[in-house]
Backbone as a printed PyTorch tensor [residue, N CA C, xyz], in Angstrom:
tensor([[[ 16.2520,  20.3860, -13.4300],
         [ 15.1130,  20.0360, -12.6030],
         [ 14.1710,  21.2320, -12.5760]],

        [[ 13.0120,  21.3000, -12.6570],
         [ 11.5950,  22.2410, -12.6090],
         [ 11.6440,  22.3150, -11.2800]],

        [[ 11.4610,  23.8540, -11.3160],
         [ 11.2630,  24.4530,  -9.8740],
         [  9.8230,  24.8590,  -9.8960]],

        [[  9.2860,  25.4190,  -9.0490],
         [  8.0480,  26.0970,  -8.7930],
         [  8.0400,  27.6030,  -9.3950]],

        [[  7.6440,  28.5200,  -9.7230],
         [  7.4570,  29.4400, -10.6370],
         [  8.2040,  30.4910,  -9.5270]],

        [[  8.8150,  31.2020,  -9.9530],
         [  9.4820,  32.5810,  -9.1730],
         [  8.3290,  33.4400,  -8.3370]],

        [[  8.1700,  33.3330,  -7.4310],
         [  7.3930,  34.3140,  -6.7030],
         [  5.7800,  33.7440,  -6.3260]],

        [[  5.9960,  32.0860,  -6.5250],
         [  4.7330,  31.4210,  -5.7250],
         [  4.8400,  31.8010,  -4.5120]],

        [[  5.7620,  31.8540,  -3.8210],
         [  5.6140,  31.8190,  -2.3210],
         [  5.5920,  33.1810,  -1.8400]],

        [[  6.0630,  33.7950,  -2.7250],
         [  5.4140,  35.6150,  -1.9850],
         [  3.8330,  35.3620,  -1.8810]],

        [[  3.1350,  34.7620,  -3.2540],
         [  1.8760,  35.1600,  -2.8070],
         [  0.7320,  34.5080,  -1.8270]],

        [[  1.4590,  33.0510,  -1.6150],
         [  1.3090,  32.0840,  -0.6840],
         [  1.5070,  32.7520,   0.3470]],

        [[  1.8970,  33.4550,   0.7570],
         [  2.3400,  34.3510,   2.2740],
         [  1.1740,  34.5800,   2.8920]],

        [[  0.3430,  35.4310,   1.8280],
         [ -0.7080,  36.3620,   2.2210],
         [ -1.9130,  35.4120,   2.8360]],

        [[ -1.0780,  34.1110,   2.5560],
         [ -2.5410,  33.1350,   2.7450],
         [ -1.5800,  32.0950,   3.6600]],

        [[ -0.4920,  32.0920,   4.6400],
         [  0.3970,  31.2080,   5.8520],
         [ -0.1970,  29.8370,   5.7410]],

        [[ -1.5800,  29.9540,   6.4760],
         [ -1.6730,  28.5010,   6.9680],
         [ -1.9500,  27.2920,   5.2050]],

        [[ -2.6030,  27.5410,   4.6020],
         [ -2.8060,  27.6490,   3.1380],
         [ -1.4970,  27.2450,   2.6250]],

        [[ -0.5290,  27.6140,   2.8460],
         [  1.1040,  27.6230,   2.3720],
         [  1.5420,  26.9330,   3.0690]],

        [[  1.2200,  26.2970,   4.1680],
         [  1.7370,  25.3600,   5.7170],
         [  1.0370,  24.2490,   4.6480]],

        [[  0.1050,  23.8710,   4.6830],
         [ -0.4670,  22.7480,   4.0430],
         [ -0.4290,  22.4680,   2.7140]],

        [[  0.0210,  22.9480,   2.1710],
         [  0.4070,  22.8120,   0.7780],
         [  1.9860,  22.1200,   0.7910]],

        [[  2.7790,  22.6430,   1.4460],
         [  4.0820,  22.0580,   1.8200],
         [  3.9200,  21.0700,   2.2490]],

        [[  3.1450,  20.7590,   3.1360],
         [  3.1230,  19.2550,   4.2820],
         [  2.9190,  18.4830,   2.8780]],

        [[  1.8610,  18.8920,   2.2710],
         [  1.8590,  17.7740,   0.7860],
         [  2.5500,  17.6850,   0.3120]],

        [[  3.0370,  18.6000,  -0.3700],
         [  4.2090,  18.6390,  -1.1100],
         [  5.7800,  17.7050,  -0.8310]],

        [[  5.6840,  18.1570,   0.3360],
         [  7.0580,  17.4110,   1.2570],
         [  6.6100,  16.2490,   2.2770]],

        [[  6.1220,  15.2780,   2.0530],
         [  5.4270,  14.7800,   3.3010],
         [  6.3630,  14.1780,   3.9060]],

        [[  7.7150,  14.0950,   3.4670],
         [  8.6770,  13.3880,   4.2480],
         [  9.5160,  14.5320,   5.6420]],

        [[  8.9040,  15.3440,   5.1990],
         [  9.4930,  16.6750,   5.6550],
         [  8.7070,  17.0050,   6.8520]],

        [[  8.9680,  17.4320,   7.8830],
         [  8.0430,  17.8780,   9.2970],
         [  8.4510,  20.2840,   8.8090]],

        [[  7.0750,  20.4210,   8.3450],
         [  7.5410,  21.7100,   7.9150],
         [  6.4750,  22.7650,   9.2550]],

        [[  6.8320,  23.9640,   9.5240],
         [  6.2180,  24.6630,  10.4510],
         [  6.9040,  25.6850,   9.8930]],

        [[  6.0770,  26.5840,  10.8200],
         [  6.4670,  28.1940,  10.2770],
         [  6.1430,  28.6680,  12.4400]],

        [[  7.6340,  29.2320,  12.5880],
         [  7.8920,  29.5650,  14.1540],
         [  6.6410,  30.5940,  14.0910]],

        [[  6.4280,  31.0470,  15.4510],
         [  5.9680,  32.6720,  16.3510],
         [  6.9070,  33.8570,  15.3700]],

        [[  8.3070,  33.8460,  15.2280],
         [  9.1880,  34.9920,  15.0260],
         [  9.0940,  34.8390,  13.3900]],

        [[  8.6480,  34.1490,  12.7360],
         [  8.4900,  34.0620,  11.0240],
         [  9.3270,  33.1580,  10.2530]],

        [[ 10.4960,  32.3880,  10.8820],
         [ 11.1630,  31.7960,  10.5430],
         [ 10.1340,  29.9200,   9.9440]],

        [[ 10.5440,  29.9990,   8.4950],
         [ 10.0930,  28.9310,   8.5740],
         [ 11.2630,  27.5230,   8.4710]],

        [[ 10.8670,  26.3910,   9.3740],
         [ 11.4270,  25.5670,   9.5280],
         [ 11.1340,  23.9110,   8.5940]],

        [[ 12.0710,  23.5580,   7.8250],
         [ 11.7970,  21.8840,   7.5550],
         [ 12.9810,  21.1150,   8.3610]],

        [[ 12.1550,  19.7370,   8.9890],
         [ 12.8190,  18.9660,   9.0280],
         [ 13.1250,  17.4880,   9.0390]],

        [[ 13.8140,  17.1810,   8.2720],
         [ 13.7220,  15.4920,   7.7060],
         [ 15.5160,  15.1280,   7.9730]],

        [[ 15.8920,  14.7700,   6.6130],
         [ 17.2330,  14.1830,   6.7440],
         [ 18.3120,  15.4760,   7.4670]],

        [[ 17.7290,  16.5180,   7.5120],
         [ 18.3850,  17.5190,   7.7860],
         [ 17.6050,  18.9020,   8.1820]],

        [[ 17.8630,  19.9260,   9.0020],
         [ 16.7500,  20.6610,   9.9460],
         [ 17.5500,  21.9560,   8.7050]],

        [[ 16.0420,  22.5320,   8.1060],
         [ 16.6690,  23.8370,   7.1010],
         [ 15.3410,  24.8880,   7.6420]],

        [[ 16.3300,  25.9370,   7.7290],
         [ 15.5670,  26.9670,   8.1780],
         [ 15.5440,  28.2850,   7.6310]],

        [[ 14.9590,  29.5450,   7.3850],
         [ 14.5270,  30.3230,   6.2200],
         [ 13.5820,  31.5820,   7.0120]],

        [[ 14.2370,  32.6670,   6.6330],
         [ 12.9860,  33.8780,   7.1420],
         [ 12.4120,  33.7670,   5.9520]],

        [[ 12.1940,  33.4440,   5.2110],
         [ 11.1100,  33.5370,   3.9310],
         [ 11.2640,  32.6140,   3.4120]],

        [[  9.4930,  31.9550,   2.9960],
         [  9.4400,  30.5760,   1.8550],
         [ 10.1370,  30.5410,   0.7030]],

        [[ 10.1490,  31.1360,  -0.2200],
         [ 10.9120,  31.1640,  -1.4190],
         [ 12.5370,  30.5840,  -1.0040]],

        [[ 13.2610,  31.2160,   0.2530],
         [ 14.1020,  30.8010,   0.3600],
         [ 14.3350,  29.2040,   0.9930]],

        [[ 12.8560,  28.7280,   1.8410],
         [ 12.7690,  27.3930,   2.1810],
         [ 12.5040,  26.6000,   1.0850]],

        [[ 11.6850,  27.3910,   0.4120],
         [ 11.9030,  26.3360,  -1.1710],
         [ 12.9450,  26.0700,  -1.6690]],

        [[ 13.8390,  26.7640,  -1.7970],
         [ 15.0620,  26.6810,  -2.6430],
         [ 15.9730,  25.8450,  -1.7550]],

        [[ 15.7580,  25.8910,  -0.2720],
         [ 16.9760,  25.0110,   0.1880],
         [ 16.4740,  23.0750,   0.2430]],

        [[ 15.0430,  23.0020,   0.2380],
         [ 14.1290,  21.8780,  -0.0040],
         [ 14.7380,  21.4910,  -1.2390]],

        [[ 15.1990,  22.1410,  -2.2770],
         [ 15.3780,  21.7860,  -3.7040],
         [ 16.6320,  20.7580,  -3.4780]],

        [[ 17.1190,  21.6880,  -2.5940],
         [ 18.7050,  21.0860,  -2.9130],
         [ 18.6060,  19.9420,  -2.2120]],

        [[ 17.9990,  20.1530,  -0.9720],
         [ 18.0300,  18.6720,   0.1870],
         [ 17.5980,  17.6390,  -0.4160]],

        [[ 16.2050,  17.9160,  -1.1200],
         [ 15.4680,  16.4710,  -0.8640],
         [ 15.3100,  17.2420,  -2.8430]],

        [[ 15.8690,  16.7650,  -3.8350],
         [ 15.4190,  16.7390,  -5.3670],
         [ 14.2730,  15.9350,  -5.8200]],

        [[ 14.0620,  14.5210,  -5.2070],
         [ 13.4230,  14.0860,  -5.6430],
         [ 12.1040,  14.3860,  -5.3470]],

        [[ 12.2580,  14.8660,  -4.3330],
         [ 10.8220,  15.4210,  -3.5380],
         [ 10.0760,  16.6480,  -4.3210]],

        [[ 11.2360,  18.0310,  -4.4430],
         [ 10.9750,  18.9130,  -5.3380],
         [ 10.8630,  18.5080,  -7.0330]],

        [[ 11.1090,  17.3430,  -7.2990],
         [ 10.7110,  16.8320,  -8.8150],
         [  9.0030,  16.7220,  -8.5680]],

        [[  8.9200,  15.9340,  -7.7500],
         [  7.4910,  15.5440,  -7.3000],
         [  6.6520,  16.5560,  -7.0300]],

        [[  6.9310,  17.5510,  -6.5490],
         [  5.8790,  18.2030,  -5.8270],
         [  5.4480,  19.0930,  -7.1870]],

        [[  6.7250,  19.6270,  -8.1720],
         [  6.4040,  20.5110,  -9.6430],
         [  5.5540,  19.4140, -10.4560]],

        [[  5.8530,  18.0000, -10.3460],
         [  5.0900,  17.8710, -11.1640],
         [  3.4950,  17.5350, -10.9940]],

        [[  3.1380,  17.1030,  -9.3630],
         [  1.8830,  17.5590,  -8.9690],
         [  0.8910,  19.0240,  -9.2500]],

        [[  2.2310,  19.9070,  -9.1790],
         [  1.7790,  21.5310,  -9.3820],
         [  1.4620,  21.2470, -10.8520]],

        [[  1.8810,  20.9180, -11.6310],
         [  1.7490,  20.8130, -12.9820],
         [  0.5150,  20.2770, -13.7580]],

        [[  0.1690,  19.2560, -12.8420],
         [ -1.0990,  18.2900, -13.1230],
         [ -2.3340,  18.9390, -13.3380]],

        [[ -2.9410,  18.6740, -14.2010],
         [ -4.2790,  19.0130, -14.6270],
         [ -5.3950,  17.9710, -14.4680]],

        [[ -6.2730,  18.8180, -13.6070],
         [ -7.6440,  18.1490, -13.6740],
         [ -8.1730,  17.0710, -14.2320]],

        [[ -8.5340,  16.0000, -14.1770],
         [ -9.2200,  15.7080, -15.5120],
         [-10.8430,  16.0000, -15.5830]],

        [[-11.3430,  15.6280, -16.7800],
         [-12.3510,  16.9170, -17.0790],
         [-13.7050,  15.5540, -16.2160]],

        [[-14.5240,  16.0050, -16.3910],
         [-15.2690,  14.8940, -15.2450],
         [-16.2170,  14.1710, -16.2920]],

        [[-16.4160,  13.0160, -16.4110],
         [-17.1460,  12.4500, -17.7570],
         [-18.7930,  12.8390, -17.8220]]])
């Protein structure tokens, strides 16, 4: 299964809310937030929680696959060119 590239979400950091909404898309089955103390939280079939995205990504992978199939291959998608 295609993951998201090693170290998207470090640079997604620098930009939180930007990285909050990109997930909500990504996961829309998912209720995702990021606490006051930095912890970020998903929760759907199961409540997964993470001091760092990279590591909420990776546990999203495992929970919900089909979701993380979906969301790489949205990331993947190209434009189309405008006629």
């Amino acid at each position: 299964m295609g993951r998201p590239p090693p170290g998207w979400a470090a640079a997604a950091v620098m930009n939180e809310p930007v990285a909050l909404l990109l997930l909500r898309h990504l996961f829309p089955d998912w209720a995702i937030t990021r606490g006051r103390e930095g912890t970020w939280r998903a929760a759907g079939r199961t409540l997964i929680s993470s001091s760092d995205l990279d590591g909420l990504l990776e546990m999203l992978t495992v929970a919900d696959p089909d979701a993380a199939r979906r969301a790489v291959r949205l990331l993947k998608e190209r434009p189309s060119a405008a006629p």
